[in-house]
C-alpha positions, -999 to 999 in steps of 0.1 A, spaced: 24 -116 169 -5 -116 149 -1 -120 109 -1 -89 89 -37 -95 74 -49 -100 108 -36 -71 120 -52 -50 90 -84 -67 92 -87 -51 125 -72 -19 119 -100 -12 93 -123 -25 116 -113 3 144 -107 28 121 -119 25 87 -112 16 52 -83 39 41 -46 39 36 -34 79 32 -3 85 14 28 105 26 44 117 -3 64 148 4 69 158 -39 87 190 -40 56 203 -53 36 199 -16 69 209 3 64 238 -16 29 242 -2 36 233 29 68 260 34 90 233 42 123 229 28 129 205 -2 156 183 24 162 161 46 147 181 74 116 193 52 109 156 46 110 145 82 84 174 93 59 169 62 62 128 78 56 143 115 27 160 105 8 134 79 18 107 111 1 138 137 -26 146 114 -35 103 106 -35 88 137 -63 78 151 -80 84 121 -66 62 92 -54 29 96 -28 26 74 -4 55 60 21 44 25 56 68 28 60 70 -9 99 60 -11 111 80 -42 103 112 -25 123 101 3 154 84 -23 163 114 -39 175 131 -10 198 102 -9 207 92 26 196 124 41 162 112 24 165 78 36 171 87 73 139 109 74 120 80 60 134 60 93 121 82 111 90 88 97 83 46 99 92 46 133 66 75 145 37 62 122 45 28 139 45 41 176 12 60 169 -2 30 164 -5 30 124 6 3 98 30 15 74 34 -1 35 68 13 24 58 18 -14 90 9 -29 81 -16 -57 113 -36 -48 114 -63 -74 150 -88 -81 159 -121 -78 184 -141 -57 207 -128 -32 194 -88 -44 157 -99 -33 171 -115 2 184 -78 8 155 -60 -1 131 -82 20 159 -80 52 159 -42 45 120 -33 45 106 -64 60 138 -82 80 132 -82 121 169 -64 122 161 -46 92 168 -9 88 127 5 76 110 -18 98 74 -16 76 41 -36 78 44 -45 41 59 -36 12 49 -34 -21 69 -52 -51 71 -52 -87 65 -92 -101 81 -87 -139 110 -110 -132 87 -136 -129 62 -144 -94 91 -171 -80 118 -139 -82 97 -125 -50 95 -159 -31 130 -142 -2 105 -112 3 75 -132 9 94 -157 31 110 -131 49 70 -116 52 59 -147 61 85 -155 92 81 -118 108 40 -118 101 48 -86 78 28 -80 43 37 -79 7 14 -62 -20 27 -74 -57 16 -43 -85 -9 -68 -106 -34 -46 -120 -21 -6 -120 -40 23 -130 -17 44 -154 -24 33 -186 13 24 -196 12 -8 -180 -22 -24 -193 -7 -35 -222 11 -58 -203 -8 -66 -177 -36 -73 -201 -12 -94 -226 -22 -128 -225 0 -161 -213 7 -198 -229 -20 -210 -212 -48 -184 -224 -53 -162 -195 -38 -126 -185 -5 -120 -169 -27 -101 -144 -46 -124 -137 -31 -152 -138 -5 -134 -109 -37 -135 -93 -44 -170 -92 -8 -173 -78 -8 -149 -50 -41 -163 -38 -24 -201 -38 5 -188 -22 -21 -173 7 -38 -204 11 -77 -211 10 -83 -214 47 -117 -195 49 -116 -162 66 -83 -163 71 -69 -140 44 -31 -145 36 -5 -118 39 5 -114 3 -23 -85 -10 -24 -72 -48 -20 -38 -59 -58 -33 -82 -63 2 -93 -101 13 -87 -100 28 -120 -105 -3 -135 -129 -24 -145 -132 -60 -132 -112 -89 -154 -122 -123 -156 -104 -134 -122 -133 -129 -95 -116 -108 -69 -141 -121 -40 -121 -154 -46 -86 -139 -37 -76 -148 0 -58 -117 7 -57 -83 8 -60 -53 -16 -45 -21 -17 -67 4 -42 -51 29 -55 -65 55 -84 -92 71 -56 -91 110 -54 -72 128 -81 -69 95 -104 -108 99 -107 -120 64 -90 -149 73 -62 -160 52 -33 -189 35 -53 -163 23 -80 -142 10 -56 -175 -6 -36 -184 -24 -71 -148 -40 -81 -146 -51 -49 -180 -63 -38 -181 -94 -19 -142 -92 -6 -139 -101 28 -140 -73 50 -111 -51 65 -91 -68 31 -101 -35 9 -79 -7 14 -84 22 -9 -58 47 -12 -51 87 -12 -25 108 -15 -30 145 -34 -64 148 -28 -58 145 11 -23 162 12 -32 190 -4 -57 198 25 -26 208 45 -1 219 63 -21 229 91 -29 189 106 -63 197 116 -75 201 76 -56 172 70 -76 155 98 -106 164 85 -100 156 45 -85 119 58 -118 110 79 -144 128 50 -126 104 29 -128 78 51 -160 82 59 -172 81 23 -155 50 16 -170 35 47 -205 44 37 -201 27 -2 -179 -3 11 -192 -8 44 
């Protein structure tokens, strides 16, 4: 199998550079007319997998929505994997897992294991216990050629502060995760690694050069959070291409229920990326 980054590198090639979020809030079941259960979750899943395919790349199930409906919620989210995965899209379960020890060798066998009950792409992971506490889920990542995107630079505002706060040895604890993730990936050129960072496109650029990180980037903050495709074409200018993958969720989702205005607010969006990022 083809690794991970591979694999998206030529998904946004075919299709285009955009992840779309499925994140079935009570607010869009509402919306939709679909019941706030189980059952309600699976159908808004059917219809963002109907509406996305062939036109997005990449969909991210947001997991709380799915959690708490407890295992009712959990068993939709199966589901909803599976179809996104036999319509030919990746999936990043956004679960921002993030332990140590034996508790991170279950997470990464649940959302990234080859027996594993979710059976994503990638998964994205929380790094505040320290980079070496996610070292099962990117071995387990590594050995199935699945991905891992570690939250490094977010966009809400709570969690500059400490993202910004600076180390021992004189750089950011963003950045400096960063420099880690891109030696974990390697430096083979062209050959991006599977281990991606989470980099809102609100932001603006810190002092680690982004074009230098050999791996992938999920961008969210594009859409309702404000960030447009030229800001996400300038903090990302020179990255190698297919490794950008901007994200939406509201903005898109609230096109729907019907899947053809879905269709169409996923590929306008696309298609304005496209044009900024190329």
């Amino acid at each position: 199998m083809d690794s991970f980054s591979e694999r998206l590198v030529a998904a946004v090639g075919a299709t285009g550079p955009l992840c779309a979020g499925i994140d079935p809030s009570a607010a869009l079941l509402a919306r939709w007319g679909l019941t706030d259960d189980g059952a309600g979750l699976a159908e808004f899943g059917s219809r963002c997998v109907e509406a996305f395919a062939g036109v997005v790349p990449v969909v991210k199930p947001q997991v709380a929505f799915f959690e708490r409906h407890g295992s009712a919620g959990f068993a939709a989210l199966e589901r909803v994997i599976a179809e996104a995965r036999t319509a030919g899209l990746l999936v990043i379960a956004d679960a921002k897992r993030g332990d140590m020890d034996s508790t991170m060798d279950a997470y990464a066998d649940a959302w990234l294991g080859p027996d594993g009950p979710f059976q994503a792409d990638a998964v994205t992971a929380t790094p505040y216990l320290g980079i070496g506490s996610l070292r099962p889920l990117f071995d387990v990542a590594r050995a199935n050629a699945r991905g891992v995107f570690v939250v490094v630079r977010s966009s809400n505002p709570e969690g500059r502060p400490l993202q910004e706060a600076l180390t021992a040895g004189g750089s950011s604890v963003e950045d400096g995760l960063l420099a880690d993730l891109g030696r974990l990936n390697g430096s083979e050129p062209g050959t991006p690694g599977p281990f991606g960072a989470v980099v809102g496109a609100t932001l603006s650029p810190s002092a680690f050069v982004l074009s230098q990180f050999n791996g992938p980037f999920l961008a969210p903050g594009v859409g309702a959070q404000g960030a447009g495709p030229a800001d996400v074409a300038a903090l990302f200018a020179g990255c190698t291409p297919g490794s950008v993958l901007p994200s939406v969720s509201r903005s898109v989702l609230t096109a729907g229920p019907s899947a053809e205005a879905l269709r169409s607010a996923a590929a306008r969006a696309r298609d304005d990326l496209a044009a900024a990022i190329g």
